[in-house]
N, C-alpha and C positions, 0 to 999 in steps of 0.2 A: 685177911684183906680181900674179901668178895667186895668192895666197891672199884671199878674201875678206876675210878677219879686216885683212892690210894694207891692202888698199884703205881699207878704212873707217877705221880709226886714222892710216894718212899722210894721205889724199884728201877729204877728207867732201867737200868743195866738190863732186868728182866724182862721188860718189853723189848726193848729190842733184841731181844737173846728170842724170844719167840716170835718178835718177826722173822726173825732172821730164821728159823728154824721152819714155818712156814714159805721162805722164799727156796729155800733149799734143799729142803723134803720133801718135794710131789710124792704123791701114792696115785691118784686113779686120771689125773690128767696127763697128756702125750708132751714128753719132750720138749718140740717146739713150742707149744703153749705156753708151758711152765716159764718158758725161758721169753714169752712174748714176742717169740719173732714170726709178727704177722706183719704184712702190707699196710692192711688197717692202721696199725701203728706208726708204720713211716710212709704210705704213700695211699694210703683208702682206697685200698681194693680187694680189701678182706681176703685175701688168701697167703697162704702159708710161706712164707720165704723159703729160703733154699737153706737147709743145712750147711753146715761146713763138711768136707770131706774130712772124713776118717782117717786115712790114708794120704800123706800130704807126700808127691812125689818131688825131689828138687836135683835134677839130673838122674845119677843112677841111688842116689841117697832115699831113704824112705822114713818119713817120721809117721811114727803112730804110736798110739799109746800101749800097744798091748805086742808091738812089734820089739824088738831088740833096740836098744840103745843107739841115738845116734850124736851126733856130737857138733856143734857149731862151734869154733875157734881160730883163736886169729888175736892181732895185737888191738889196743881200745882203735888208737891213734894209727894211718895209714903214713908213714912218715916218708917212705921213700919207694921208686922202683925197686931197687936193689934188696931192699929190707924186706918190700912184701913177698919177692920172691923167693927171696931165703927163710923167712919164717910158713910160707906157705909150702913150697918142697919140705922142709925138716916134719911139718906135719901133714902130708901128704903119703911119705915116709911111715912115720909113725901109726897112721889109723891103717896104714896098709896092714902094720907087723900086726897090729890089735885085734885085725877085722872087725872095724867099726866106720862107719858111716860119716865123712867128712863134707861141711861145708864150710869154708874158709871166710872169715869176718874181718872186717876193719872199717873205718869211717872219715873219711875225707873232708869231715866239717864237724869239729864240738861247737856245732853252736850255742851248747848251752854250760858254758864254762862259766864257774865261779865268779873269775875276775876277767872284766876288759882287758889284761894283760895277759894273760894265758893264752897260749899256743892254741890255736883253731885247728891247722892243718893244711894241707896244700891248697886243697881246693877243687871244684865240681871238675874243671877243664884239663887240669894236670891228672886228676886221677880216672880218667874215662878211659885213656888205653892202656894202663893201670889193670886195671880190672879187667881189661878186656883178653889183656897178654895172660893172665894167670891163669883166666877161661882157657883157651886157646891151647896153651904150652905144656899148664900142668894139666889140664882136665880135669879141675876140679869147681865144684859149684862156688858163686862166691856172694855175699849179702852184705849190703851196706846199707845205714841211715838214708829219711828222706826228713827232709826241715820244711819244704815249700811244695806245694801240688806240680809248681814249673818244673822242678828235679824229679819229677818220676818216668816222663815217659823217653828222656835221655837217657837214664840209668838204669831201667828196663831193658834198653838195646846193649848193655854190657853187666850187668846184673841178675844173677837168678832170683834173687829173693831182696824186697825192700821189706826196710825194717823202720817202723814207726817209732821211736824213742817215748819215753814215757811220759814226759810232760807235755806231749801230743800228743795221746792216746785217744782223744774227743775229741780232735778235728776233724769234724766231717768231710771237709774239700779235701783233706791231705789223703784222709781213707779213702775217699770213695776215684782221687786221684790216682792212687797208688792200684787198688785192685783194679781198674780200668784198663792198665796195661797191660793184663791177665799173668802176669809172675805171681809168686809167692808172695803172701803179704805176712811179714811176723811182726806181733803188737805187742809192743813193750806193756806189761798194767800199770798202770801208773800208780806212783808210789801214794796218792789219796785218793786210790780208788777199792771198793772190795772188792773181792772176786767173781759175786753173782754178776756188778756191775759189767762186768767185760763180753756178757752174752749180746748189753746194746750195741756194744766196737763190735762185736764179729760182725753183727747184723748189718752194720752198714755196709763191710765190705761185700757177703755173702748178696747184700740186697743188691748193690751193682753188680754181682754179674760174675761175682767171684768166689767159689768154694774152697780156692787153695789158700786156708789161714792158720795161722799157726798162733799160739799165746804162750806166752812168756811172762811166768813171776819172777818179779825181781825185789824182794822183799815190799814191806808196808813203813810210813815214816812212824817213828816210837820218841816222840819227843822232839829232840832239838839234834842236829847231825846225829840224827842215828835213825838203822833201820831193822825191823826184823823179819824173819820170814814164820809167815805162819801155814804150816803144813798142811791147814786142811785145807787152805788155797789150792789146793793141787785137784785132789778129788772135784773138787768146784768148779773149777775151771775145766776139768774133763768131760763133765754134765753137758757141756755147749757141742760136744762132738769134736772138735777141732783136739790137734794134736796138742799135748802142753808142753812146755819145754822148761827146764828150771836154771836162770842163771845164777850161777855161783859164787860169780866176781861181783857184781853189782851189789848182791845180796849184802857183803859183809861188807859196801861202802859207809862212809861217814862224809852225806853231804855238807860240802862248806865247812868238814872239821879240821881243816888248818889254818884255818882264817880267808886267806886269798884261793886255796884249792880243797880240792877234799879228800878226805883222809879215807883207811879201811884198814880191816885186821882180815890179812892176806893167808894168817894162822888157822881159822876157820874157815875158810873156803872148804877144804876136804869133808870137813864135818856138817856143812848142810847139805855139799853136795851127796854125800851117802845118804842123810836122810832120807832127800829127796828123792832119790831112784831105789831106796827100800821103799818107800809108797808106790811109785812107780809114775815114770815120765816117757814121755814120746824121745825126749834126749836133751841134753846140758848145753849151758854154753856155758863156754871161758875163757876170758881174755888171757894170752899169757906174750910173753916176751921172752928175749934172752937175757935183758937187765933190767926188770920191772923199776928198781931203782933209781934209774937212770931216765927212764919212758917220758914222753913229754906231756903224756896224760891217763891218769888212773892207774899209776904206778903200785901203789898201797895194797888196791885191790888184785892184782895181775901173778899170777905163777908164773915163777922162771920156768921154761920150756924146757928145761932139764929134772925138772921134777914133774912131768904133764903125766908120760909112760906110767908110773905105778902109781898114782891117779886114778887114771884110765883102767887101768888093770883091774882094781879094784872095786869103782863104779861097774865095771862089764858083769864081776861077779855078784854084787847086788843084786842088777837088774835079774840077770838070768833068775836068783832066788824068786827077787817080790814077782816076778809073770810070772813061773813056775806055778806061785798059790794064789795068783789074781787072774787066772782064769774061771 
């Protein structure tokens, strides 16, 4: 098949398997090129945007790719004072025994629930000294959801790290709102996006003003409530410079697979998560609770906080492995 016109009408798979290998392969062009982030492209001034840092600092925690494992965890749903403080001490605790890198997560608005009847959350105003107290008390960093541009530069003054959820992964006012406040911006990929595509999310944030970005896969959609994670996202995603992070719990979700919420096999959580940090990552996230079961959202997907420790354990020893032969 030397005529184009067949290739493309028998093969397409092959066509884009060699675009796609041409977008991901650079050999004699720079980095930033490759990845298009010039001005020219988002504001015609033909010069080079700014990299994302390597090194993404978030208190005394350090994400990088080629640095020791670090950890983002915490329950999906922020449900109460009491709760967040008890499950943030318990893992406070914890990553201390591990010596691993903690920043504490939770989210004060699902606004992107299944059904109009599902549990949201408290809310922007109840959970701002929320988070401010866990800052302050525990000392530990902590990262929530941003839904709107107007929720970033409030939760900026009680937040280390905003976090873009994935079906906003393209908003440009929410990005370029969020890195304005100069926190940490971590970008969900959104589950129909590929991995080259997240070099344009960085750029918007990196183009306002802001190098501290972090990416996170959380699997690709594969049909109908179902997602999977494809490994060489990782490497991919590393290419852009920014730290990658790999979530665990999301990964094994099944959007909308109970009809009114959605479902996940909480069973495979351990098993991508090692994948993942045998390739090697900047560090994991994982939602966990003390009664997933129970949780008022993304239960399916969540590790009981009693099985987190040899988890962890073992993720640590991965890591150490794949840097050991990925330098």
């Amino acid at each position: 098949m030397d005529d184009p016109g067949l290739v493309r009408s028998h093969c397409p798979g092959l066509v884009a398997v060699n675009a796609m290998d041409q977008r991901i392969a650079p050999r004699s062009r720079g980095l930033m090129h490759w990845l298009g982030l010039t001005a020219s492209g988002l504001a015609g001034q033909g010069r080079l945007m700014s990299a994302p840092n390597p090194i993404v600092n978030v208190g005394s925690v350090r994400f990088g790719n080629a640095l020791p494992l670090a950890l983002i965890a915490g329950p999906c749903a922020l449900e109460s004072r009491q709760h967040a403080l008890e499950i943030a001490s318990a893992l406070k605790e914890l990553a201390a025994r591990l010596g691993i890198g903690l920043v504490y997560k939770t989210s004060f608005d699902k606004a992107n629930r299944t059904s109009a009847a599902s549990a949201r959350g408290i809310g922007l105003n109840a959970a701002l000294p929320i988070f401010a107290e866990i800052r302050e008390t525990l000392k530990v960093p902590v990262l929530t959801d941003v839904h709107e541009p107007s929720h970033c530069a409030l939760l900026a003054q009680v937040v280390d790290v905003l976090q873009i959820p994935a079906f906003l992964c393209r908003q440009t006012d929410l990005l370029v709102a969020a890195a304005q406040t100069g926190r940490v911006v971590n970008v969900k990929k959104g589950q129909f996006l590929a991995p080259w595509d997240m070099a344009n999310v960085a750029a918007k944030i990196t183009g306002a003003g802001n190098p501290n970005v972090l990416l996170t896969e959380r699997g690709v959609s594969f049909g109908y409530n179902t997602l999977v994670s494809d490994m060489r996202a990782l490497p991919i995603l590393a290419r852009t410079g920014a730290p990658v992070i790999f979530d665990a719990t999301h990964s094994v979700q099944q959007p909308g697979g109970q009809g009114a919420t959605s479902g996940g096999e909480r069973e495979f959580v351990p098993v991508l998560a090692r994948a993942a940090v045998a390739i090697g990552v900047a560090g994991v996230f994982i939602e966990t609770h003390q009664d997933p079961d129970r949780a008022p959202s993304d239960g399916p997907n969540m590790i009981p906080i009693n099985q987190l420790e040899p988890l962890l354990q073992s993720l640590i020893q991965f890591d150490t492995l794949a840097k050991k032969f990925n330098r």
